[in-house]
N, C-alpha and C positions, 0 to 999 in steps of 0.2 A: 453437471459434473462436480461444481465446486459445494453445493450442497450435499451432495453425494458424500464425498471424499470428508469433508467437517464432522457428516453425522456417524460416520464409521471414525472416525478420529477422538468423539467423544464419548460415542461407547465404550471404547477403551482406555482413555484417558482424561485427566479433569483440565476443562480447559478454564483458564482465566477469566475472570469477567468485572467489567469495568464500568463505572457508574461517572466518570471524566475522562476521556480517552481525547490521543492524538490517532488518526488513523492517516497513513503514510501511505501513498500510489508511486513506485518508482514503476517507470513503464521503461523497459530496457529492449534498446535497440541494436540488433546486431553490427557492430561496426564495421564489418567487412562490404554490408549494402548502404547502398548512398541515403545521404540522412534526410532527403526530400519525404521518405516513407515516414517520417514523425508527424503524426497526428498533432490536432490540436486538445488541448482538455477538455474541453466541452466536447467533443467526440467522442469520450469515452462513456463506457457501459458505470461507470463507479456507485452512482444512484443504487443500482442494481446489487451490485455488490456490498455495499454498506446494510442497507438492509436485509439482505444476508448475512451479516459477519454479527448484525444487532441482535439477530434472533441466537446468538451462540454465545456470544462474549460481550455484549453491552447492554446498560439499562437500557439507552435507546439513543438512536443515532441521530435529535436532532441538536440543531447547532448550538444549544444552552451546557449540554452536555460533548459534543463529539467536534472536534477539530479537524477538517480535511487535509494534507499536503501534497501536494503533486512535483514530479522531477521528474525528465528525462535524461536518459542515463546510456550512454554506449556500452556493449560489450561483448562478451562471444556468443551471445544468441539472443535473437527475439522472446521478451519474459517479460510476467506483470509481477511486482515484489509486493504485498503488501505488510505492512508491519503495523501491529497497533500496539498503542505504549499509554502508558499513566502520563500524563499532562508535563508534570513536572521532570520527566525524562526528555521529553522532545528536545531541547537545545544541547542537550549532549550524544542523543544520538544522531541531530543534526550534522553538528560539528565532526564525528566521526565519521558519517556516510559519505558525506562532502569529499571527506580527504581518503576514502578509500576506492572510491570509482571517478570516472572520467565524466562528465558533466558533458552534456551535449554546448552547453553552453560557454565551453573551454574553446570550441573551434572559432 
């Protein structure tokens, strides 16, 4: 689906592409269910999905060039965020993501 959704995405529009990249995995958990449901990182699909996002929007996704970040994140529904940015953007959109959702790790 997600390669689905990309290639109809870029037919019609020019997507970014980046040759240093941070790529960001917020995995967002619904708050209202008990937070036992939080997976660990290594449980996730990401591999998968990186090499997907490389074939759209990167030179290539390994670690010389592509930065991984992982966060678990509460909020009103179960969601994966990914956000990929130029290198030198990371600490500021760090700093902002921080202080705009609830960090599982606040409880």
């Amino acid at each position: 689906p997600l390669y689905f959704a990309l290639e109809q995405y870029a037919k019609e529009n020019t997507l970014p592409h980046y040759r240093e990249c941070v790529v960001c995995f917020a995995q967002v958990y619904d708050q209202a269910l008990p937070t036992r449901r939080v997976r660990d990182y290594d449980n996730l699909e990401e591999k998968q999905i990186l090499d997907l996002l490389s074939s759209f929007v990167m030179a290539d996704d390994t670690g010389l060039l592509c930065d991984a970040y992982n966060t678990a994140e509460l909020g009103e529904q179960d969601c994966t965020m990914i956000f990929v940015m130029e290198k030198h953007r990371f600490p500021g959109w760090l700093a902002e993501h921080k202080s705009s959702l609830k960090s599982i790790s606040d409880f």
